[in-house]
Structure formats: structure tokens, C-alpha cells
C-alpha positions as CSV (number, residue, x, y, z in Angstrom):
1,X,-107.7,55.3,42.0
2,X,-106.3,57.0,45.5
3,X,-102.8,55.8,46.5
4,X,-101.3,55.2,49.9
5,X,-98.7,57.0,48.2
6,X,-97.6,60.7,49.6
7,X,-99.9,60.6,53.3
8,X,-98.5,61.2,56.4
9,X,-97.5,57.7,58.9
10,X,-100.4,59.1,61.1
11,X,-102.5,59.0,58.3
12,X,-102.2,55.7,57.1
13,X,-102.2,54.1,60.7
14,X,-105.4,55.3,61.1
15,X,-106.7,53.8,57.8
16,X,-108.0,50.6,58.4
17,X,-109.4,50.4,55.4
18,X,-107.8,50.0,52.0
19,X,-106.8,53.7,50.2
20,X,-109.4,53.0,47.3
21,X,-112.0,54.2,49.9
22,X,-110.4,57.2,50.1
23,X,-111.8,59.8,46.7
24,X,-108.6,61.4,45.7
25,X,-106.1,61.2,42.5
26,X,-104.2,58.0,42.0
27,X,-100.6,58.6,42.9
28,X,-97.9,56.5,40.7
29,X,-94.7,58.3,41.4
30,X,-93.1,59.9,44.8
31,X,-95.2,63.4,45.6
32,X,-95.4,65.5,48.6
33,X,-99.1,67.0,48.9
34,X,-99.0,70.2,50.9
35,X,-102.5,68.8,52.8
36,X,-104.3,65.9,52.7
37,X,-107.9,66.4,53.1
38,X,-109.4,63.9,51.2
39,X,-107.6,61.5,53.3
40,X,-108.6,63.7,56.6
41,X,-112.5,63.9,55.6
42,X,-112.4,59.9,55.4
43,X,-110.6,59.2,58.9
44,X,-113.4,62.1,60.6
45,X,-116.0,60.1,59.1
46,X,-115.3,56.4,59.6
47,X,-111.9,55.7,61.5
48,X,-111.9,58.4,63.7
49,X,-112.5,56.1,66.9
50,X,-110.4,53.6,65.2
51,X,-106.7,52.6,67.4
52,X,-103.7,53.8,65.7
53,X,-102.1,50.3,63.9
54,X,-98.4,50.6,65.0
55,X,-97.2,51.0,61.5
56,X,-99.0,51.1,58.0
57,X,-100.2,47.9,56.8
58,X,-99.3,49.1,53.8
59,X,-95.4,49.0,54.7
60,X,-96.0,45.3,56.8
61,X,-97.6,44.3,53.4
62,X,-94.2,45.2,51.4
63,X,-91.5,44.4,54.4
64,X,-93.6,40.6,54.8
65,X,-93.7,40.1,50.4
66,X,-89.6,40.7,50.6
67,X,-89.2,39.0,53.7
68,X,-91.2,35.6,52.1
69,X,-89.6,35.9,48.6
70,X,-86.6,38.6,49.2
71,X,-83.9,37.8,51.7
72,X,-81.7,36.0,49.3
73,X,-82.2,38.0,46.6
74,X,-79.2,39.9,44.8
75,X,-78.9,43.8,44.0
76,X,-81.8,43.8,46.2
77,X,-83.1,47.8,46.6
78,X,-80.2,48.5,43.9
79,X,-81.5,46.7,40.9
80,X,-84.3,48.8,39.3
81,X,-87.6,47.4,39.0
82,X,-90.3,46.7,36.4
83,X,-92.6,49.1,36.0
84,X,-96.1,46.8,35.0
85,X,-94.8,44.7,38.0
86,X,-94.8,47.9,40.7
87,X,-98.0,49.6,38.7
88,X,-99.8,45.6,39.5
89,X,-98.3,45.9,43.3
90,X,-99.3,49.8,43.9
91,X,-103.1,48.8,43.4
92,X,-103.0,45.6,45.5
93,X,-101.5,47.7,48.3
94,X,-104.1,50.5,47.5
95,X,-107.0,48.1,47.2
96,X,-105.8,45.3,49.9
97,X,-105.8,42.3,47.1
98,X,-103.2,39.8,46.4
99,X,-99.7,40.7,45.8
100,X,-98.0,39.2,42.3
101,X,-96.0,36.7,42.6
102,X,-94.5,34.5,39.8
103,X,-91.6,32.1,40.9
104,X,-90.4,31.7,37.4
105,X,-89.7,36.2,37.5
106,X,-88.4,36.0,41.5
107,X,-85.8,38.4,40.8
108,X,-88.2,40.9,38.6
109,X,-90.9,40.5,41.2
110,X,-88.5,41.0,44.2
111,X,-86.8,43.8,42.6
112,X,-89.7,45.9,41.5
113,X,-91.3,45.3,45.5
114,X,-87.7,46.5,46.7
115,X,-88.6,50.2,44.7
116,X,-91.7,49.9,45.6
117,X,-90.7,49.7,49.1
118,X,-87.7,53.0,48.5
119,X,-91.1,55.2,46.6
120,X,-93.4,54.0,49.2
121,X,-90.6,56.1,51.9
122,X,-90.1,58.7,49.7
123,X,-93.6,60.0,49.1
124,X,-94.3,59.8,52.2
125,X,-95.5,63.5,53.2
126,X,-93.5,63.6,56.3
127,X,-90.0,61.8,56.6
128,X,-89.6,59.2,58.6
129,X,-87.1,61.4,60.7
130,X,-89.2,65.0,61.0
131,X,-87.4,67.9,59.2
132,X,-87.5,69.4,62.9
133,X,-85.2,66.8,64.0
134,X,-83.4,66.5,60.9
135,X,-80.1,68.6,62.7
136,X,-80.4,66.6,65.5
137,X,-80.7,63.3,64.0
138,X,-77.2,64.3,61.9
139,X,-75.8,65.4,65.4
140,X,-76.1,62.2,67.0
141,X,-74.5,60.0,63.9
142,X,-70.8,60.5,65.8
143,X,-71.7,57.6,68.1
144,X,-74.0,54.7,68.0
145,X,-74.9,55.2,71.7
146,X,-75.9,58.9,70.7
147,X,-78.0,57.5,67.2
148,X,-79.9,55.4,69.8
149,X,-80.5,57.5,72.6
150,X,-82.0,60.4,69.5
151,X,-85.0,57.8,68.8
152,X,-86.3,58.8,72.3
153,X,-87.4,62.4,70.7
154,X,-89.5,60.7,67.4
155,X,-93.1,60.6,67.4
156,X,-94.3,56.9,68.0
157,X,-95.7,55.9,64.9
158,X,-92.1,57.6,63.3
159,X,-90.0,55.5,66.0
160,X,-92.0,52.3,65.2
161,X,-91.7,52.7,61.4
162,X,-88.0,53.1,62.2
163,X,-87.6,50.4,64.6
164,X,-89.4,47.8,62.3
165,X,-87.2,48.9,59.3
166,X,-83.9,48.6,60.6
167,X,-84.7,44.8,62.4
168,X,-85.9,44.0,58.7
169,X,-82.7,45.8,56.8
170,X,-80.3,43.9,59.8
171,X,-82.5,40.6,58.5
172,X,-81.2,41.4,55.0
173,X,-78.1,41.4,56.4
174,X,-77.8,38.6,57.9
175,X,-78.6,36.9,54.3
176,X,-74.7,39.1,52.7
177,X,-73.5,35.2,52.1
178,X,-76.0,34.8,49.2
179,X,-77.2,38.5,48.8
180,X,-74.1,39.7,48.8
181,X,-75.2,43.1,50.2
182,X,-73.2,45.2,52.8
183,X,-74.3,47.4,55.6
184,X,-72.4,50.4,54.1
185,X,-75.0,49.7,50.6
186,X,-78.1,49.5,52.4
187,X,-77.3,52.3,54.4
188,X,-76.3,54.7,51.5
189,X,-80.0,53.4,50.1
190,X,-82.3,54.3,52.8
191,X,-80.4,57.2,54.4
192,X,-81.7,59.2,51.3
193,X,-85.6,58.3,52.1
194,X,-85.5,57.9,55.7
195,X,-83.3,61.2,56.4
196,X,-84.9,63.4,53.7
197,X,-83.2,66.8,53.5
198,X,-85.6,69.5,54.5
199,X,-86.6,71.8,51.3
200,X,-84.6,74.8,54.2
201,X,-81.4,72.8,54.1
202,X,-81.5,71.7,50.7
203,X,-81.7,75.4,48.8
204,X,-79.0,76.3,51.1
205,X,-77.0,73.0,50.0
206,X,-77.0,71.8,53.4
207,X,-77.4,67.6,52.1
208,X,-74.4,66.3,55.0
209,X,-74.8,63.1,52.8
210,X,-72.0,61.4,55.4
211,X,-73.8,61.9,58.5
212,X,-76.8,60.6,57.3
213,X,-75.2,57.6,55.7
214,X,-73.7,57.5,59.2
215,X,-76.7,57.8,61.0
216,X,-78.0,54.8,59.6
217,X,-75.2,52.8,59.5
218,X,-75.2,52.5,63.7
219,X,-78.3,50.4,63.1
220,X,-77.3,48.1,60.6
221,X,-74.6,46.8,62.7
């Protein structure tokens, strides 16, 4: 069954439909296709005319299960989840049904949608921050005023994935009395999906692991 796993955030805002509509391999781990045209043919033949949403419904699907059942939750995006448990919420995000839930497993359920949520980022088949502003996002970490004024140069549906993903991880946050989670941990987590090293930077071990931890630590605070 086709994934909303490894397409582009232009792609998947233009999906209106669940992925399953889309014919292409089911995708269970974090890949980067070099092209999607299966998902391409399907958005030329019926979403083409369709508004942009502001960010995957995929992603407000994950971000709204972990803000119902999450917030409290400890080792939240640190404890590893179950496998069944993701496998069961990758095909109700893929085919738009119900998520699991089972109050009596809250911290397996909330756990496995937390990696969910870190695979979901990672296969996506463009970074949140572009490679091309990669440098320039890790330039502007020495000053919050200077992280802030970089989100001017992202492409909207980027900046709005951004934007809604920091409110959400600063709503975490504002939970450390029971979660017990730091600004410092969460922005260690998501530096590594949202800041992906380009494949240019990487060979030439070129990872700057403290600016990018930097980076999003100005919008955690």
C-alpha cells in the first residue's frame, strides 16, 4: 500500500486525498526517492486545481494524536516505539482511518506515535530546512534574532511545517513538570530531522551537530 512516507511537503499538501490513492510501493521505514512520479501523475490528474493545505494532514493527524494523549507523557520522542503499534498508525495515516488508541498501553501508544512522528520528518524527500539553505540556516544559530529573521528565506509550506512544529515542541515544554523533558533534549531530537545534513556536506564530514542543535534551540525557548 503507498505511504505518505518519503514525498516532498509540496507533495503531500496537495493530496487531499489519503496516500492509498496513490499506486506506488508501501514505504515502512525512512527513504529518500530520487523522483516521485507516481505521486506527481496522481496530483496532474485529480488535485491539480486543488489549494495547497498549509501543512500535511498527515503531520496535523500525528501533532493532534500526541497533543490529545501526549503532552504528559515521559521519554516522549526518546523512548523507542512498538513496532505493530507504528505499522497499525502508518496505514491509518496512509488510508485516513482511525488512529489506535488503547488507554490501558498510553505510554506504548504515545511512544510508538512520537517515532512515528521523528520517521515521518526523516523520509521526508526534502528537509524541512532545504539543503540550499542548510549553511545559512547554521549561520544564523549565533543569535535568536538572526534564527528568526532566516525563516523569512523558506518556502511557505517549509516555514509553516516549521512554525507549527516548534509552537507544538514549546507546548511539550510547557508540560517538563510531569514530562520531565528539557529544551536542550528536544532540540538535540529534531535538529537531526529538521536540519538534515546535505549528502555534499556529509561525505566531506561537514555534520556542525552544535549549530544545528543551536539552531533549534532559539525556538524552544
Amino acid at each position: 500500500m503507498p505511504s505518505c512516507f518519503g514525498h516532498s511537503l509540496e507533495c503531500l499538501t496537495r493530496m487531499p486525498a489519503p496516500l492509498s490513492s496513490v499506486s506506488q510501493p508501501a514505504i515502512s521505514a525512512p527513504a529518500r526517492p530520487a523522483s516521485e512520479p507516481a505521486a506527481l501523475d496522481f496530483l496532474q490528474a485529480s488535485a491539480v486545481n486543488t489549494p495547497p493545505l498549509p501543512i500535511p494532514k498527515e503531520l496535523w493527524r500525528i501533532v493532534d494524536y500526541l497533543f490529545q494523549h501526549g503532552l504528559d507523557q515521559e521519554n516522549l520522542f526518546h523512548q523507542s516505539g512498538v513496532q505493530s503499534v507504528m505499522d497499525a498508525m502508518v496505514a491509518a495515516l496512509d488510508t485516513g482511518k482511525e488512529l489506535p488508541w488503547v488507554p490501558e498501553e498510553a505510554t506504548d501508544y504515545v511512544c510508538s506515535m512520537g517515532e512515528v512522528l521523528i520517521r515521518f520528518l526523516d523520509s521526508l524527500h526534502e528537509s524541512v530546512i532545504p539543503a540550499s539553505l542548510h549553511r545559512l540556516a547554521l549561520d544564523a544559530s549565533q543569535s535568536g534574532s538572526a534564527a528568526r529573521n532566516f525563516l523569512a528565506y523558506l518556502p511557505t509550506v517549509h516555514f509553516n511545517v516549521f512554525t507549527y512544529l516548534t509552537a507544538f515542541l514549546r507546548e511539550v515544554l510547557a508540560h517538563a513538570a510531569t514530562n520531565h523533558l528539557t529544551s536542550s533534549a528536544l532540540a538535540a531530537v529534531f535538529a537531526v530531522v529538521l536540519l538534515r545534513v546535505p549528502p555534499v556536506m556529509k561525505a566531506k564530514g561537514d555534520i556542525n551537530t552544535k549549530k544545528r542543535v543551536e539552531f533549534m534551540q532559539h525556538f524552544l525557548l
